[in-house]
N, C-alpha and C positions, 0 to 999 in steps of 0.2 A: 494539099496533101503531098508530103513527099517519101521517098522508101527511105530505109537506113539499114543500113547491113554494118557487121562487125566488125573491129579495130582493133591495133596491137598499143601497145605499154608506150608507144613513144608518142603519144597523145597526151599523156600523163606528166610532160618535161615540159618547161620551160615555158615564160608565158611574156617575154617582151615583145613588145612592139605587136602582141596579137591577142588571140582569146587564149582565156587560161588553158593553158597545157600543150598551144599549139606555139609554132614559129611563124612571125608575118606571112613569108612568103607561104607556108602552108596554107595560112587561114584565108590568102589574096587568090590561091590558083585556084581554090573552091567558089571563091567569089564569081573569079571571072566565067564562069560556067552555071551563069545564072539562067542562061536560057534555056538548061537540062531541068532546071527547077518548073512542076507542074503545081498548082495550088487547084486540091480540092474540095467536097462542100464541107459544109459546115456540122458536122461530125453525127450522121441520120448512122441507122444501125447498118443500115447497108455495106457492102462490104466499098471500098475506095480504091479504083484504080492508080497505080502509083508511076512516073517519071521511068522506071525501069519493067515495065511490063509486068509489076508483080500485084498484090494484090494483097492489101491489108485491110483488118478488120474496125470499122467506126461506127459507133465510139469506144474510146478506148486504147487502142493498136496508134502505133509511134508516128508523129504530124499528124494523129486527129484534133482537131481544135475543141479548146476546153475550157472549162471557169473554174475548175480544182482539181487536186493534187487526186480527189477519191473518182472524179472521173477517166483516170492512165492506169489502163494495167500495169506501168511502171510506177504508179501514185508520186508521180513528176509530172504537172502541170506547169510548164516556164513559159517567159513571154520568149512571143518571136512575131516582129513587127511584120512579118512579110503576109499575114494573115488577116482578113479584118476583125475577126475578135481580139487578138494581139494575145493567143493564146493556145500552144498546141501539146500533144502530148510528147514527151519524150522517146526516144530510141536509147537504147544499151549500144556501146561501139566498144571496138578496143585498140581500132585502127584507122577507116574509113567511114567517112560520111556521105550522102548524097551532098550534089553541087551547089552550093553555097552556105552549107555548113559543116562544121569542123566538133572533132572528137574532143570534150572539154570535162572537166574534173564540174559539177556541184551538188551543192549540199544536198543530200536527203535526209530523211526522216532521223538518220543514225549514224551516218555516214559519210565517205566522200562517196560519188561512183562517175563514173564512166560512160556521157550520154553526148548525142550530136544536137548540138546547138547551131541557130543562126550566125554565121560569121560576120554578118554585119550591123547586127543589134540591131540597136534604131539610129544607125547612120542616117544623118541630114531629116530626121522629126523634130517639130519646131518644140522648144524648151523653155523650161526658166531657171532651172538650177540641176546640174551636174547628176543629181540623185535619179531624174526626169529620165537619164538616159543610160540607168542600168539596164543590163541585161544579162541572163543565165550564164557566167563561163566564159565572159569576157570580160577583161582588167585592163583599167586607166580610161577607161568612156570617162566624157565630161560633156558640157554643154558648153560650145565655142560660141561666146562674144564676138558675133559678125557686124557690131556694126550700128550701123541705121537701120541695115536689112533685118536684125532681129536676133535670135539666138538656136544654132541650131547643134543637133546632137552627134558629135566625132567620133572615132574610134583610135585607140592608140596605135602609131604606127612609129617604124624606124627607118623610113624611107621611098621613096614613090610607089618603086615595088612592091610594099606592104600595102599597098589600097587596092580596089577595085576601081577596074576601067572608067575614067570622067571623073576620081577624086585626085588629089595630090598629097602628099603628105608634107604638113606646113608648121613651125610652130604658133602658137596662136593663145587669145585668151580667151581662158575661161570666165565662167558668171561669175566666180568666184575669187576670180582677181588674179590666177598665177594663172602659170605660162605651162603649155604641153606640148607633144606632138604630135598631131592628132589628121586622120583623113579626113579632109574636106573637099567639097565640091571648086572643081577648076574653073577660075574666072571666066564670064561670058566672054568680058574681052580683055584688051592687053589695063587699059586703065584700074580697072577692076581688082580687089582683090581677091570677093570671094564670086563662086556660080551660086545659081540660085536651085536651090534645094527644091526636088519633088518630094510629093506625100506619097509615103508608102500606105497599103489598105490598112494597115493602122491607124496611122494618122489619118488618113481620110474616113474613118469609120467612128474614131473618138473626134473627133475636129480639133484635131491638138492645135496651139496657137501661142505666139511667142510676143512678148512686146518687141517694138522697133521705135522708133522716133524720125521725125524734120528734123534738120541740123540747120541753124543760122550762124555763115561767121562771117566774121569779122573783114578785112580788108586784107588781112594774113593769113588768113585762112585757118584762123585759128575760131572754133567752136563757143559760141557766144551763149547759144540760147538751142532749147531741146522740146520738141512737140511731141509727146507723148501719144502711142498711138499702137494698134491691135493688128496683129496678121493670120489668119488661121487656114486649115487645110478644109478643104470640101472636095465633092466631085468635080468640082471643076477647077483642084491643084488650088496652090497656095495664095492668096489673095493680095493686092496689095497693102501698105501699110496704111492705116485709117489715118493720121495724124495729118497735121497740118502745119505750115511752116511756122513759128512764133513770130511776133513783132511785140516792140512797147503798149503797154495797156494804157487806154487814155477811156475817156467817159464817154462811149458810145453804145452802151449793151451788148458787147461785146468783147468772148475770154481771147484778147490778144492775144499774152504769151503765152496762151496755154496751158495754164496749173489748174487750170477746174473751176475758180475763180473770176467773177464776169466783174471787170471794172474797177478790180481792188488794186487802192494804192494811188489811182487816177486822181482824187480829188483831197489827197491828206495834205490840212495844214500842218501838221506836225504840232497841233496842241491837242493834249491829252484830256482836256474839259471843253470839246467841242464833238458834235458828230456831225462829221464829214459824209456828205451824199451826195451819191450821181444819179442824174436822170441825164437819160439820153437825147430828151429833147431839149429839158432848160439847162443842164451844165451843172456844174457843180455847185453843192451849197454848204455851209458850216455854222450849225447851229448849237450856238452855247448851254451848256446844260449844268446844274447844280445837285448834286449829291450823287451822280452816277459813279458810277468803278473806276476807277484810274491805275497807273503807274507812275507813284510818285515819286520812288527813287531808284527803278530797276533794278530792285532788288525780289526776288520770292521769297526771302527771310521774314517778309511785313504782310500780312494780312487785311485786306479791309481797305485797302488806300483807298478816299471817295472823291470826288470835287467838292469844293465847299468855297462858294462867290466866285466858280470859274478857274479856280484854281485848286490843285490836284494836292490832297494829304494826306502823309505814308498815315497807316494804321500802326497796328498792332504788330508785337514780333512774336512769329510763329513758333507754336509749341511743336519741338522736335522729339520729346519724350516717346522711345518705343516702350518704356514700362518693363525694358532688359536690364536687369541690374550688371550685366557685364558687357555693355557696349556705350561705349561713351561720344554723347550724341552734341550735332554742330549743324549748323546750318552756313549754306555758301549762298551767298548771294545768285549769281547766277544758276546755280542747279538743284538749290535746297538742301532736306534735311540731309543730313547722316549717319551713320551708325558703325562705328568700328570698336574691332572685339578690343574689349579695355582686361588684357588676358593681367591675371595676379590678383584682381581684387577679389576680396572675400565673398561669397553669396552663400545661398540655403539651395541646396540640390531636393529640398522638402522630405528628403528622410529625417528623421529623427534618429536614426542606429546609427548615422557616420557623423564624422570632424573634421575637421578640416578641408572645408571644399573650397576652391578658388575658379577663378573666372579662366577660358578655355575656348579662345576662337569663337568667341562671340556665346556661348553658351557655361553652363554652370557646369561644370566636374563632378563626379563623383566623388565624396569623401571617400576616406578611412572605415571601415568600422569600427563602431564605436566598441572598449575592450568591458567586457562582461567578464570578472572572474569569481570563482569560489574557494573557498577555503576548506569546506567539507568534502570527504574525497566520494562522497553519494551524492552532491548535489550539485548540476548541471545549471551554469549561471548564463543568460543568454538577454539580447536588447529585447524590449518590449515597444514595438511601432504604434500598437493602439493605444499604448500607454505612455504617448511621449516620449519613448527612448527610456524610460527608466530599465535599472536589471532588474528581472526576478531570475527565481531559482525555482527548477525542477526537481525532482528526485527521479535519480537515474534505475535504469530499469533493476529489478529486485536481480541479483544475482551477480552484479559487475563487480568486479573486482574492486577490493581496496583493502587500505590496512589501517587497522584501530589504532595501533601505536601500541598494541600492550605485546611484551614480547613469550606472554602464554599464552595467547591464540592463534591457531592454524585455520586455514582454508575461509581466511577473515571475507565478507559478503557483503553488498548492502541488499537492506531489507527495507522497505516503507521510508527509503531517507538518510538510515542508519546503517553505521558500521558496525559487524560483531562478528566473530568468530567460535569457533568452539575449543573446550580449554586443553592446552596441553598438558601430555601426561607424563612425568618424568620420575622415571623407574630404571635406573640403571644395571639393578640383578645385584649392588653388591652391599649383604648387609654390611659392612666397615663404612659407608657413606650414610649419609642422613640426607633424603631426596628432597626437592623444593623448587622454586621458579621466583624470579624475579621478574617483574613487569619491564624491566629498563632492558636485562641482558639475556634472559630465559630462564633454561635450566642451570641449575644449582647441583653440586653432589660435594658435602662436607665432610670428612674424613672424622671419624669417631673411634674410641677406645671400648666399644662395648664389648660385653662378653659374644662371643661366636662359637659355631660349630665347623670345624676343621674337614669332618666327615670321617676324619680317623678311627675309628674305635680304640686304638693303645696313648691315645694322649685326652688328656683332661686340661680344665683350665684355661682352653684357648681364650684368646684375649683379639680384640681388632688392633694392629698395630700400621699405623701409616698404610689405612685401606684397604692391608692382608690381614687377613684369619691366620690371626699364629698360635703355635699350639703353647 
């Protein structure tokens, strides 16, 4: 259990060579003050004496150890190796942290925020890949490739300074083949490259455990042969590496070079219609066989190759068919079949409403839509999928607009399908016209001679003359 008290804004900058949001030397002078770090129990309701004579509440309350996020009053559960459940509750900071952890930026529920983590993660925990050695708010951990001794877990640094007392900062490789700068433990001795790693109550509480291997070389000292082999943490620190040095396999009952394999290889004539046997007492023996499995031309393009009188015949040539109509399929002798996208040829995307679909990275494209039109301005032409893609035609809802074509109906509708309108009325007020409607242009107003009234009373006779009432 340790205390945490509050932090300013410059926790929140910069994150080389240390845990996010700190600078090396920050996150290194909290390191070196690991012996102010007290570790308490295992998170009982009781309340927890803390490294600073204060007193926090567990479980719950900031370094109580935990298995979730809904066990922390701050519902931040992160790891922190220095514990053996490898699991404690978070502190809020915005400046300071207790001795040997540092004020760092991670994720919550919705957010960034502002909490004191472990400044050494799982420095020197045994590994097997890079991901082995995250931790909460600290950036560039990897798992350093030490070796024969195994693989164990770094922290990013920019320099000696940037590590804690006993590590060095060295570039080195990762499980993962590139190159970092990372703290690592300082060589036992001057020959040596790397020190040998203790288990933190972490690691000794999970029995973390890394592979390591024997190394056999050659006369140059160049690496021949590799014995695969196990190291792990327990109460009594980190174990040695189980492996054993390799040598040539010969036929004594016996995994020589160490692949897992007892005796293989020991006694092959090199004919593929014989089976080759060791016994460790009588030696090798090769007995001819007829119809067994062969490779008759080291090829996997051929199927079936059998022995037939002793002697080994290809089969059949292997169907590569994926049943993709847009990948066009090949077989390689040595590594078989394959399938590359055969992009432009034509296939069926199995809609029926689209056209034109073509081949697309290995997969089928989606057509076009297929074009549905109508001619009647009330009927909605549209693809029919259950019906093969053929058009039918709806009737659009009663009311939509459209137009009959006839140029004496206004406020034209469809009704059940159809177009119709109601008729126009064309009445211009003047009798000297003769009113009418043409279906092409509309209304009509013909100019007429007929007799009219003037509304004069001293004139008689009026007559329409070019549209006027003349008297």
């Amino acid at each position: 259990m340790v205390a945490f008290a509050a932090c300013g804004s410059s926790a929140a900058t910069g994150t080389k060579g240390g845990a996010a949001g700190t600078s090396p030397n920050d996150t290194m002078s909290a390191m070196d003050a690991a012996s102010d770090t007290v570790i308490g129990d295992t998170g009982s309701s009781a309340d927890v004496a803390t490294d600073n004579n204060t007193t926090a509440d567990c479980p719950g309350g900031p370094g109580c150890t935990c298995t979730q996020n809904a066990e922390c009053d701050s519902a931040l559960c992160l790891d922190d190796a220095s514990v053996p459940g490898g699991r404690t509750c978070a502190g809020p900071c915005t400046d300071t942290c207790p001795a040997t952890y540092v004020c760092a930026q991670v994720s919550s529920a919705s957010d960034l925020v502002s909490v004191c983590v472990n400044a050494t993660g799982r420095l020197c925990s045994p590994c097997i890949k890079s991901d082995d050695c995250k931790s909460p708010g600290l950036s560039g951990t990897t798992c350093v490739d030490e070796g024969a001794a195994g693989l164990f877990c770094g922290i990013a640094c920019g320099g000696d300074g940037a590590c804690p007392a006993d590590y060095i900062c060295a570039p080195v490789k990762t499980a993962e083949g590139t190159t970092a700068n990372q703290c690592v433990r300082k060589p036992n001795k001057v020959e040596d490259t790397f020190g040998t790693c203790p288990c933190s109550p972490e690691a000794t509480a999970k029995k973390a455990g890394t592979t390591c291997f024997a190394a056999v070389t050659d006369g140059s000292g160049v690496v021949i042969g590799k014995c695969a082999g196990t190291r792990q943490c327990s109460d009594k620190g980190l174990s040695n590496c189980t492996a054993l040095p390799p040598v040539a396999e010969t036929c004594d009952g016996v995994d020589n070079d160490c692949d897992g394999i007892t005796d293989e290889g020991s006694c092959d004539d090199g004919k593929p219609c014989t089976v080759d046997a060791c016994d460790a007492a009588a030696g090798c023996s090769h007995k001819p066989v007829d119809g067994g499995n062969c490779d008759a031309d080291s090829s996997v393009c051929t199927e079936g190759d059998a022995c037939q009188s002793g002697l080994c015949a290809p089969g059949a040539a292997k169907n590569c068919d994926d049943k993709n109509a847009c990948t066009a399929d090949s077989c390689n002798a040595k590594t078989g079949c394959s399938h590359s996208p055969d992009n432009g040829v034509t296939c069926d995307d199995e809609n029926p409403c689209t056209v034109g679909e073509v081949c697309q990275d290995g997969g089928c494209a989606s057509g076009k839509p297929k074009e549905c039109k109508s001619t009647d301005p009330c009927l909605d032409a549209k693809c029919d999928m259950t019906g093969g893609g053929a058009c039918v035609y709806v009737n659009k809802k009663n009311g939509a607009s459209c137009n009959d074509g006839d140029a004496c109906t206004k406020n034209d509708g469809c009704q059940d399908g159809a177009c119709s309108g109601t008729q126009t009325v064309c009445n211009d007020g003047n009798p000297c016209t003769d009113d009418g409607c043409d279906p092409q242009s509309g209304c009509a107003f013909v100019l007429n001679n007929l007799p009219c009234n003037d509304n004069n009373a001293c004139t008689d006779g009026d007559t329409c003359v070019q549209g006027v009432c003349t008297p």
